[in-house]
Backbone as JSON, one array per atom type, in Angstrom:
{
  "sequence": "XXXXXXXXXXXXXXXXXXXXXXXXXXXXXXXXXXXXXXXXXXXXXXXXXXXXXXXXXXXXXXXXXXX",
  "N": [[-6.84, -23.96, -4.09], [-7.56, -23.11, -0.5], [-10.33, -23.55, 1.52], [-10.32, -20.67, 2.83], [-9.02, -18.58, 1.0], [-10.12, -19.21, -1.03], [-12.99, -17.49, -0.44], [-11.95, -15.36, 0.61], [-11.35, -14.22, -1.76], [-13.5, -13.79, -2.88], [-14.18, -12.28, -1.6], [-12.84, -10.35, -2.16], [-14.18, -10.17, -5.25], [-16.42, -9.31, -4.54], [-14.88, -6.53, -3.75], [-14.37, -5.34, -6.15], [-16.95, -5.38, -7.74], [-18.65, -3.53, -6.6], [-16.86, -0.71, -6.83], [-14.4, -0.57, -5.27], [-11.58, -0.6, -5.58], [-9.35, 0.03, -4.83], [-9.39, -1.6, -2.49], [-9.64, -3.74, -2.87], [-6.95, -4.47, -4.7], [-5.15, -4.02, -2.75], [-6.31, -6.45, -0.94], [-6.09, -8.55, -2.48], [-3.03, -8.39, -2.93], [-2.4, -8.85, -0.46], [-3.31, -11.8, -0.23], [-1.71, -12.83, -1.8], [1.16, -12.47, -1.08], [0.76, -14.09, 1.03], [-0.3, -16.81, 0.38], [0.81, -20.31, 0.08], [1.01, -21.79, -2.11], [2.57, -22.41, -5.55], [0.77, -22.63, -7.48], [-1.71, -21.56, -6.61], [-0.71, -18.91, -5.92], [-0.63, -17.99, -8.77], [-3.19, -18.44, -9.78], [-4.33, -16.28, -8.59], [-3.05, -14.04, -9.1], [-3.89, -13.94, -11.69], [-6.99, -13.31, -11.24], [-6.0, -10.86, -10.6], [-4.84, -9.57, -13.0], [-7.34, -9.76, -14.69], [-8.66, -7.97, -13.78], [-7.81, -5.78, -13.62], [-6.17, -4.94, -11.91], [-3.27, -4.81, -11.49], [-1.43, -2.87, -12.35], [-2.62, -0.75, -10.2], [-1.48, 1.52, -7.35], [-1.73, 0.76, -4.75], [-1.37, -2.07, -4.98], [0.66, -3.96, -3.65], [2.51, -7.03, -3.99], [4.97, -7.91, -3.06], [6.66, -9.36, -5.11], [8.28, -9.32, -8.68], [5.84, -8.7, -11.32], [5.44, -10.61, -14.06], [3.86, -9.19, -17.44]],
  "CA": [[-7.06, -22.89, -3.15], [-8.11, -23.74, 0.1], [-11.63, -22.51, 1.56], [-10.47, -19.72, 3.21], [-9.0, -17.97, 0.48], [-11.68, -18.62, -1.84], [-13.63, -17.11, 0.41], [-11.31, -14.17, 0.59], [-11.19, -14.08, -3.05], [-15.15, -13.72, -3.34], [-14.6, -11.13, -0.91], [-12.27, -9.38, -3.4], [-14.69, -9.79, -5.9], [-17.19, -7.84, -4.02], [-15.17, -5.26, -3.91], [-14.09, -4.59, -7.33], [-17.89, -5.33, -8.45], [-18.97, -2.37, -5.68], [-15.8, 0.16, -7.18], [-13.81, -0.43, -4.3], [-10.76, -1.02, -6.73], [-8.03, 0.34, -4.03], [-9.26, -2.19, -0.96], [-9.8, -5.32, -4.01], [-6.1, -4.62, -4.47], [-4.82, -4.51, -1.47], [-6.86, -7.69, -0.51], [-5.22, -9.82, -3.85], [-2.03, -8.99, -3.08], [-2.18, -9.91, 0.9], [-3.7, -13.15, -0.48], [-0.66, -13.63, -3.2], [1.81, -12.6, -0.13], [0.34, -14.61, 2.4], [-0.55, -18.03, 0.35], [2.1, -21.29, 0.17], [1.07, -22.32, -3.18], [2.6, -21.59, -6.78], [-0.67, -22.5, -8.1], [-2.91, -20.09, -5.84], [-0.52, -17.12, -6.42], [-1.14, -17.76, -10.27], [-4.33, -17.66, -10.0], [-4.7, -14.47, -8.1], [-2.66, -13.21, -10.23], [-4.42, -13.45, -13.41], [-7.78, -12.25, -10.41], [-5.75, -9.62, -10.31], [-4.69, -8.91, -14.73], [-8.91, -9.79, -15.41], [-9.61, -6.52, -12.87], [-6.58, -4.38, -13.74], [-5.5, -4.57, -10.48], [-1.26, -4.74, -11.35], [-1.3, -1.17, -12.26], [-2.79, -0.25, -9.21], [-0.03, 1.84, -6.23], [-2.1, -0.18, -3.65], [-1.27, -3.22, -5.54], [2.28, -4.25, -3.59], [2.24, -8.16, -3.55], [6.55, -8.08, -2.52], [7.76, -9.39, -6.07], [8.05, -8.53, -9.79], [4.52, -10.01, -11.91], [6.08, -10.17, -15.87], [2.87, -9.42, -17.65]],
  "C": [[-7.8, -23.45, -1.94], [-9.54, -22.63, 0.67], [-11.52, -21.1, 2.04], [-9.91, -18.48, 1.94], [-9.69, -17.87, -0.99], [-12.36, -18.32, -1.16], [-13.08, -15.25, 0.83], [-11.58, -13.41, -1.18], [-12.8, -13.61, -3.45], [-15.23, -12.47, -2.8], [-14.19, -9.86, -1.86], [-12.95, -9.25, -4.52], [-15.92, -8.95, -5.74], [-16.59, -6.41, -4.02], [-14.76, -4.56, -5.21], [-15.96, -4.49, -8.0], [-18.53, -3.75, -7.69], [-17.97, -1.18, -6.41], [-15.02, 0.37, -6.3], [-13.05, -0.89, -4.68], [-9.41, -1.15, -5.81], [-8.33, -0.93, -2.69], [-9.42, -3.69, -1.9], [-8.2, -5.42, -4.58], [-5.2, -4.61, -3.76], [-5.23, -6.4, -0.9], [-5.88, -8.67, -1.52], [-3.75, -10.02, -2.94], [-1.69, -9.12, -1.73], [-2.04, -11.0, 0.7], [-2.35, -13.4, -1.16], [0.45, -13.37, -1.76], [1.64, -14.19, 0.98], [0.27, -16.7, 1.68], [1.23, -18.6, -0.23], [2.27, -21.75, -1.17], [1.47, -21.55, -4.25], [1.36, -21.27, -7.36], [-1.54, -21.5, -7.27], [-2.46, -19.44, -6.04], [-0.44, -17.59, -8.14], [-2.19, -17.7, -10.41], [-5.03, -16.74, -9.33], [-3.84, -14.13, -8.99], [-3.26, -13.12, -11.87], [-5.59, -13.27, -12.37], [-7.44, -10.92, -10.82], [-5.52, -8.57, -11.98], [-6.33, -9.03, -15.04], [-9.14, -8.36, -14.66], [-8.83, -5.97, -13.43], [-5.99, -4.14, -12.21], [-4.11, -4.42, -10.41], [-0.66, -3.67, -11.12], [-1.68, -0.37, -10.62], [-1.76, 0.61, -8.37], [-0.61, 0.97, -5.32], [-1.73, -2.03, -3.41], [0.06, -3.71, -5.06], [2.55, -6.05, -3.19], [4.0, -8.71, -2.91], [7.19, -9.19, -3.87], [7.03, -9.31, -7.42], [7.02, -9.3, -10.46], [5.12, -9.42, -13.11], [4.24, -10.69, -16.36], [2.96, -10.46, -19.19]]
}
């Protein structure tokens, strides 16, 4: 992961630790959109199965996550 999206990612964990559950999924799945790597969108994606964030409607990262 490079610094900026650990750095994003910390941010996302602020907001699920705060209950800001709808703007901590949104944020993931920009990050899983937006990054180049397989490896970084796997591990936002299990970020995102440790919170419960999959379920989410806010949660739209543009393809299918097999849990």
């Amino acid at each position: 992961m490079t610094k900026n999206e650990t750095k994003q990612l910390t941010i996302a964990q602020a907001y699920v630790d705060s209950g800001m559950i709808d703007t901590a999924a949104r944020s993931v799945a920009a990050l899983i959109r937006s990054t180049l790597s397989n490896k970084t969108k796997f591990e936002l994606v299990q970020f995102a199965k440790r919170h419960n964030l999959l379920a989410h409607p806010d949660f739209k990262c543009g393809f299918q996550i097999i849990n």
